[in-house]
N, C-alpha and C positions, 0 to 999 in steps of 0.2 A: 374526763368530760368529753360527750362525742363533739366529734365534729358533723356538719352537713352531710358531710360523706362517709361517715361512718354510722353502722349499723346499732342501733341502741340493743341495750342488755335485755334477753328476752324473759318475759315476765316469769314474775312465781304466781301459778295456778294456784285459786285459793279455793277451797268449799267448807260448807259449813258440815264439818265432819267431827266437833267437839262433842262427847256424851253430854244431852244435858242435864243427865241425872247427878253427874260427878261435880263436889265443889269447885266454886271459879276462884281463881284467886287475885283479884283484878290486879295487884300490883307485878305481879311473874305475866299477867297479861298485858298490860301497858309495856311493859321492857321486850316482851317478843313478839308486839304485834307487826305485822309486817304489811303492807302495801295490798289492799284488794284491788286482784286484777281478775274481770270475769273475764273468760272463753268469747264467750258471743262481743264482746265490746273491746279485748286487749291481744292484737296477735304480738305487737312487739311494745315496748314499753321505755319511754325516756326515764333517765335517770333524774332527773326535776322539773318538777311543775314548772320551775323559771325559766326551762329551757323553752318549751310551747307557746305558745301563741295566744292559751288560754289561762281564765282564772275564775277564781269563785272570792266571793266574799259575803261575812254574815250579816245581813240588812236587820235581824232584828225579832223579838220576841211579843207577841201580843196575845195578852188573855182577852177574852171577850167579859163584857159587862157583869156577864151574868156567874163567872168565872167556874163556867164547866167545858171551855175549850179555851187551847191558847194554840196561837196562829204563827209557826215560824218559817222565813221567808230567807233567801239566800239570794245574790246576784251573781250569777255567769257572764262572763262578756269572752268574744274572740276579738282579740288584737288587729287593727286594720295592718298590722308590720310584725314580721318576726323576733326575736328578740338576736341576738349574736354574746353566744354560741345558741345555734338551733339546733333540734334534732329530726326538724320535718325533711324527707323527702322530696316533698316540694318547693317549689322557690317563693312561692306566694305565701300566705295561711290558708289554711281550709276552718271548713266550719267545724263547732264542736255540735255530738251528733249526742252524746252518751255520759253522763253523771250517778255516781254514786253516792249518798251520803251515808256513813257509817255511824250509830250511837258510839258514844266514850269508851275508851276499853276497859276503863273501868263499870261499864255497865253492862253484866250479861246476863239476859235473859234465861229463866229455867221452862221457855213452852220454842219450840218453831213459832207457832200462833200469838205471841204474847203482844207481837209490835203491830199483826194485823188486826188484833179485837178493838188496841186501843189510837189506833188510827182512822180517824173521820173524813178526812179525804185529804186530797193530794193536786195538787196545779200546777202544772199540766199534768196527765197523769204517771201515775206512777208504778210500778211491780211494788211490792212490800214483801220481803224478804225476812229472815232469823232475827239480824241486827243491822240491816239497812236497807233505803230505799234507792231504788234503780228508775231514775228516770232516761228514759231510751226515744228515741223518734225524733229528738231535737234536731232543728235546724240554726242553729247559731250563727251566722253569718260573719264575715270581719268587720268589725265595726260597730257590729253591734252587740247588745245583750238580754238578757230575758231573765225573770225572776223565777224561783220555784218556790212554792210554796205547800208546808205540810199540816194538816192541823191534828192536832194531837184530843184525845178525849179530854178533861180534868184541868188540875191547873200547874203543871209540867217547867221545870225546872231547867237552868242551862247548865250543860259541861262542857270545858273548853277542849276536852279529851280525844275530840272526833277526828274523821278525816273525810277527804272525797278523791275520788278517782274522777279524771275529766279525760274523754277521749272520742275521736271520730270515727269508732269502729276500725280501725287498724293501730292507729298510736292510741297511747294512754298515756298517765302521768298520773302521780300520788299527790295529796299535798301534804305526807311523812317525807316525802324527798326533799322538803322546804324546808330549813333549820327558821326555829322560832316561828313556825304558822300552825299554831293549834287553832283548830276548825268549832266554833262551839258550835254546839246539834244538842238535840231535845236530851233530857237526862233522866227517863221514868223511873230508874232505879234508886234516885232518892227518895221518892216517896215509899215507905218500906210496906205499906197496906197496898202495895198495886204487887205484892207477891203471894202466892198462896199453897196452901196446904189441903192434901185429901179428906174428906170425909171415908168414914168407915165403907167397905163396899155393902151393896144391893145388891139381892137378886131380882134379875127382870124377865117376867115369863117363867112358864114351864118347862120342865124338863123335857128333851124333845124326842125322847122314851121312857114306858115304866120299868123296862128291864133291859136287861145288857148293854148295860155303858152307855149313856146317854150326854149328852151337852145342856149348860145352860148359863143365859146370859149374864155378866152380874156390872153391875155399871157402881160409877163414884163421883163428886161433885169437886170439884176444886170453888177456895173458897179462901177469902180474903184471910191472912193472919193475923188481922186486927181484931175482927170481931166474930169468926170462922162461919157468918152468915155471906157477906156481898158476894156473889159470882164473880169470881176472877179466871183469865186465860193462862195463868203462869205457874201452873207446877209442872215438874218431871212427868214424863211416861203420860202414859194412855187414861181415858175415862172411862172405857168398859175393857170387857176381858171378859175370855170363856174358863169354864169349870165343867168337869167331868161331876156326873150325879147319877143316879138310879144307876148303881156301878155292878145290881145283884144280879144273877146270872137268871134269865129265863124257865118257866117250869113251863113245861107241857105234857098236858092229861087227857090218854086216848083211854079208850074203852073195849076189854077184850071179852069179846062173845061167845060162849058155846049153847049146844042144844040143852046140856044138865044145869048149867050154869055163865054168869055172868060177875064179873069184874072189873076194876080200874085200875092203871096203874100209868107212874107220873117219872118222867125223864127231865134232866136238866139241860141246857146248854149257855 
């Protein structure tokens, strides 16, 4: 446990560097998820949320009326007193500046895009990321606290699976460092029709020659695996892709002349 005057453990660099073509395995993923500490918001990182100053707690789920959006809302507060044992450098608190909140690790996404299609908006705002949102620019004061709130497309389901990362642009802190604080945060991977599957490929446009090795576009639709009609954001790999076509080699036909007579003849390349 550090002490004030001791330097906290510096963080594990995280990126989203998982293939997402390759099966997930959510429970070999909940046993080795480890602490997201981004670059731009963690130079050095306490070893518990309880040592800080700060904390988050989950205020609560709301679908609206019409139940094609639900509304989830978290509370941040900074501490007007430090806790004993600290790990702040200062002797005061400082404000917190920077939050992360990470979906369950039993939930992962098969697009980059899957968590940005189905997010309607964010308060204060938010970055929208793989499989978590970054909200940055915060001013958190001691004393006081500020709610974030996410609204998700549909009608979105809770995991107690999550986590969040809180920090002032230099310190950070997990709340995986907290024995017993599972974070709930939205769970879109329960509803299995918000996953999807390709359609057959198209060609789009022509060939962009008739001879010697040409290009041409061929695009595909990702689409719900329920009924493989609704547009969904969530499969593997890309929507278009190039193809090689008119791969036949070039003929060209000159014309050779003489005074007795006249001829053609035709070369390839």
């Amino acid at each position: 446990t550090p002490s004030p005057t001791t330097s906290p453990t510096p963080p594990n660099h995280w990126s989203w560097d998982k293939d997402p073509s390759s099966p997930s395995d959510s429970s070999e993923e909940c046993e080795n998820r480890g602490p997201l500490y981004k670059e731009d918001m963690c130079v050095t990182a306490c070893d518990s949320l309880s040592h800080t100053e700060w904390s988050i707690h989950f205020s609560g789920a709301f679908p609206n009326e019409f139940g094609n959006l639900t509304t989830f809302i978290w509370t941040v507060d900074t501490s007007s007193e430090l806790p004993d044992p600290s790990c702040s450098f200062e002797p005061v608190p400082t404000a917190l500046t920077d939050v992360t909140i990470r979906l369950g690790c039993d939930c992962q996404p098969l697009s980059h895009e899957f968590l940005r299609s189905i997010t309607f908006s964010t308060l204060p705002s938010a970055s929208i990321h793989s499989n978590y949102w970054h909200f940055g620019f915060l001013s958190v004061k001691p004393g006081d606290s500020v709610q974030l709130q996410v609204v998700l497309k549909g009608d979105v389901s809770i995991s107690t699976q999550g986590d969040a990362t809180l920090g002032d642009g230099y310190r950070c802190a997990s709340t995986l460092s907290v024995d017993g604080l599972d974070l709930p945060v939205p769970d879109p991977c329960s509803n299995p029709c918000n996953f999807g599957e390709w359609t057959d490929w198209e060609p789009l446009g022509d060939c962009t020659v008739p001879c010697g090795r040409g290009e041409q576009v061929r695009v595909r639709q990702c689409v719900s695996v329920c009924d493989e009609t609704i547009p969904v954001d969530n499969c593997p790999g890309s929507n278009h892709g190039i193809i090689p076509c008119n791969t036949q080699p070039c003929t060209i036909w000159s014309k050779v002349s003489s005074s007795s007579s006249s001829s053609s003849s035709s070369s390839s390349f």
